[in-house]
N, C-alpha and C positions, 0 to 999 in steps of 0.2 A: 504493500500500500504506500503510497505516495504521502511526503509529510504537507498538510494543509500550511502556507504559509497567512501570516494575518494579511489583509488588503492593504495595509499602509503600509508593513515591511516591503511587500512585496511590488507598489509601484516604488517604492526606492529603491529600490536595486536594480528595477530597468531601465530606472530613468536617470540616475546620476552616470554611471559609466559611457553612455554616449555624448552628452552635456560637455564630461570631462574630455573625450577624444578631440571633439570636436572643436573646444577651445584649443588644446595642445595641436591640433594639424594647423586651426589661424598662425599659431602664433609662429612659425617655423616655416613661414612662405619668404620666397627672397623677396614681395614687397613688404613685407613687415621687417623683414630686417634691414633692407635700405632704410625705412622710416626710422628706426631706432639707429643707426650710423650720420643719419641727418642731426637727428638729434644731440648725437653728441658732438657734430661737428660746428654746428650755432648755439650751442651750449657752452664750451670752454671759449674765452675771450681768444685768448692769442691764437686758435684757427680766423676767429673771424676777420680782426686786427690785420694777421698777417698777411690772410690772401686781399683783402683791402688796401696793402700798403704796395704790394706786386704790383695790382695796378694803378694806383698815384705812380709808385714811385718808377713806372714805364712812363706815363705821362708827363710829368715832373723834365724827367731827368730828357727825353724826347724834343721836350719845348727847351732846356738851355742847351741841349746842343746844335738844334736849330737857330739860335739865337747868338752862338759862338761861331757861324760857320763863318761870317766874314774876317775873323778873327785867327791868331795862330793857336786857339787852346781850343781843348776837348778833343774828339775822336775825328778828326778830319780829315787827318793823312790817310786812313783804312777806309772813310766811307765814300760811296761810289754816285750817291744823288742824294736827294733831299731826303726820299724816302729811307733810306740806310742811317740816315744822321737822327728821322723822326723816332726809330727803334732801338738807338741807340743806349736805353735801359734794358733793354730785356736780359742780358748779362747778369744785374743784378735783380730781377727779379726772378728769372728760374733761380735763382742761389735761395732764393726766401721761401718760393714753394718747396722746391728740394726738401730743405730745414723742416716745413711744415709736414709735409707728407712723411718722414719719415717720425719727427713725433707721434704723427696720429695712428701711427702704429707703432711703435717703438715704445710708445710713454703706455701702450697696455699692457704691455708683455713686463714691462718694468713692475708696473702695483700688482702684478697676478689679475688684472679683470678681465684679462684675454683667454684663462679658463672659463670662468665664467660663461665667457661670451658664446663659449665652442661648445658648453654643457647643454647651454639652453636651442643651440641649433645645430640639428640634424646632420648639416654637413657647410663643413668648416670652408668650402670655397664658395659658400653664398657670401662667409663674410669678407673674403675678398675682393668677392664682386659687388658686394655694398659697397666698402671703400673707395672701390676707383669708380662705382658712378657715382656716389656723392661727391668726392673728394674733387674727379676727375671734371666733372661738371659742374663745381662751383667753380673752381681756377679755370677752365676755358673760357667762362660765360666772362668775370672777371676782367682777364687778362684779353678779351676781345676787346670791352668797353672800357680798356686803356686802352688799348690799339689805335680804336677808333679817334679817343681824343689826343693820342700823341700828334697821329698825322696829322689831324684837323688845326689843331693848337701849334702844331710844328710847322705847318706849312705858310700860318697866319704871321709869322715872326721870322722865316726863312727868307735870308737876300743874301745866299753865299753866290758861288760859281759854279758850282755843282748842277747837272741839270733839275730841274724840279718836276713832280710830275700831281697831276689833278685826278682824284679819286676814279673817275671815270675813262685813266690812261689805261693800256692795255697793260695786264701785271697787277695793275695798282688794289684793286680790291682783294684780289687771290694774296696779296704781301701782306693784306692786313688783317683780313679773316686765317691767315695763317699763324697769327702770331697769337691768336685764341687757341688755334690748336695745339702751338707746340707747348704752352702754356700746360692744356689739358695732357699732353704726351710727358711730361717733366714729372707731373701730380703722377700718374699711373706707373713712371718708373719708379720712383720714390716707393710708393707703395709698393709696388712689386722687392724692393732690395729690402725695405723694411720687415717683410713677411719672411725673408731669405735670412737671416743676419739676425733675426729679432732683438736688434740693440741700436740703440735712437744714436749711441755716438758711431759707432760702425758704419750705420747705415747713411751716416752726414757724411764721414768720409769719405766712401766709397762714391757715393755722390759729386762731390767735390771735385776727386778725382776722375771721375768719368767726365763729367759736365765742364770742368776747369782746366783740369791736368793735361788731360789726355791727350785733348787738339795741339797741346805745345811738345808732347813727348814726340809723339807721332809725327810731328815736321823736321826731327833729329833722325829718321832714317831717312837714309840717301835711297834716290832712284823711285820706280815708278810705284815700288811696296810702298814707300813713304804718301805718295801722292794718293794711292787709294786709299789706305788706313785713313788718310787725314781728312778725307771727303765723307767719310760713313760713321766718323763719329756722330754720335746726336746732336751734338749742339754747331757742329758743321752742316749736317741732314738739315736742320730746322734752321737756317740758316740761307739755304739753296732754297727753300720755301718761300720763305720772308724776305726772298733778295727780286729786285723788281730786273734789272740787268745783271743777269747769274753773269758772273765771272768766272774767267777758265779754271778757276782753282776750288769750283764750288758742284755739283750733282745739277742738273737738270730739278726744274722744281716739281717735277713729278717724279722723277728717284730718287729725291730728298724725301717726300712722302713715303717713298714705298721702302727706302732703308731705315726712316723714323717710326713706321709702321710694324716693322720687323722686329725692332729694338723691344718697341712694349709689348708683342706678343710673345716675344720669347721671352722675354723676362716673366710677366706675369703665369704665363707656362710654367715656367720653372716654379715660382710659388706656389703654384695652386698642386703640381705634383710631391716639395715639397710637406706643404699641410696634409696631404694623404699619407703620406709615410710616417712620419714622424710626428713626437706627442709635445703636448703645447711647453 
């Protein structure tokens, strides 16, 4: 004989168990974990701060050297038109995303909440891919809407000798919608090296050295190894992008795209095989 259970035990127990599945399957969708990576990226000041100051400080620094070009100071001798002199920050502001991206991963793994975070989700390369579309799409959108005001601002204060060119020249918009992207390619390596290294100083390094170092190690080998090495670095790749009259020492700005495309797929590749293997 079957045991009679009471009517109120017995709708509780068929009714909680689905309730609960149900909230646990919400909570473990990669939109819900984008939304909780948002969250903590407009939560701590110095994310917000810093990708905020990337683009002033591309615009900023855009306009005086626009503004030095009839002059013998700033970057003049390297730049090749008005447009090269208006971008002439972006130097220092991948150095700041860099920085940032690598905190925003590097500063979890530092307090332990990056167990945490791996506990409550399913699988550990959503959170990866939260990262770089938050992370990755706040600094493109960002660092576009300096782009856009360096040129505009730079072009309104430029009377060097340089040619100048008006948003509607041929180049000229692809130079500066590129300069959101390679903004958004910096943020995604960052992330990617920080997921790799899980240490906020390591991962500035390595950074550093790739995005800094590198294009000057690379121009110390002789012959024609030196000349490709020095063209597929990334910040040379984004470069040929962002460059309105590519120069013979730069990629085509469509395989500037597809070697800076390379860059962050294989990197974040590597992360995301990484996080599979090994425990947090």
């Amino acid at each position: 004989m079957h045991a009679i259970t009471p009517l109120h035990l017995r709708d509780t127990a068929d009714a909680n168990p689905p309730v609960i599945r149900q909230r646990l399957g919400r909570a473990v969708t990669q939109w819900s974990v984008t939304k909780a990576e948002w969250i903590k990226l407009r939560s701590v000041r110095v994310n917000v701060v810093g990708v905020a100051a990337a683009a002033v400080g591309l615009m900023l620094l855009g306009v005086l050297f626009s503004a030095l070009a009839p002059t013998d100071m700033g970057p003049g001798g390297t730049a090749t038109d008005s447009v090269s002199l208006a971008f002439g920050g972006t130097s220092l502001s991948q150095l700041i995303i860099g920085v940032l991206a690598a905190l925003f991963v590097g500063s979890e793994y530092a307090s332990g909440l990056i167990r945490t975070t791996f506990g409550a989700v399913a699988r550990r390369t959503r959170v990866l891919r939260a990262k770089a579309i938050v992370f990755g799409g706040a600094t493109g959108l960002a660092m576009m809407l300096g782009a856009f005001g360096a040129f505009f601002a730079g072009s309104a204060v430029y009377s060097g000798n340089l040619p100048s060119h008006s948003i509607g020249d041929p180049g000229v918009l692809r130079a500066v919608l590129s300069v959101g992207f390679y903004g958004a390619c910096v943020a995604l390596i960052g992330i990617a090296v920080g997921f790799l290294v899980r240490s906020t100083a390591t991962a500035i390094g390595l950074l550093l050295g790739l995005l800094m170092l590198a294009p000057l190690l690379v121009d110390l080998v002789p012959g024609t190894v030196g000349e490709t090495l020095s063209k597929i670095v990334p910040s040379n790749a984004g470069e040929a992008m962002m460059s309105v009259t590519s120069p013979g020492s730069l990629l085509s700005p469509m395989l500037g795209l597809a070697v800076l495309v390379a860059w962050v797929v294989g990197l974040l590749t590597l992360a995301a095989v990484a996080l599979r293997r090994r425990d947090a």
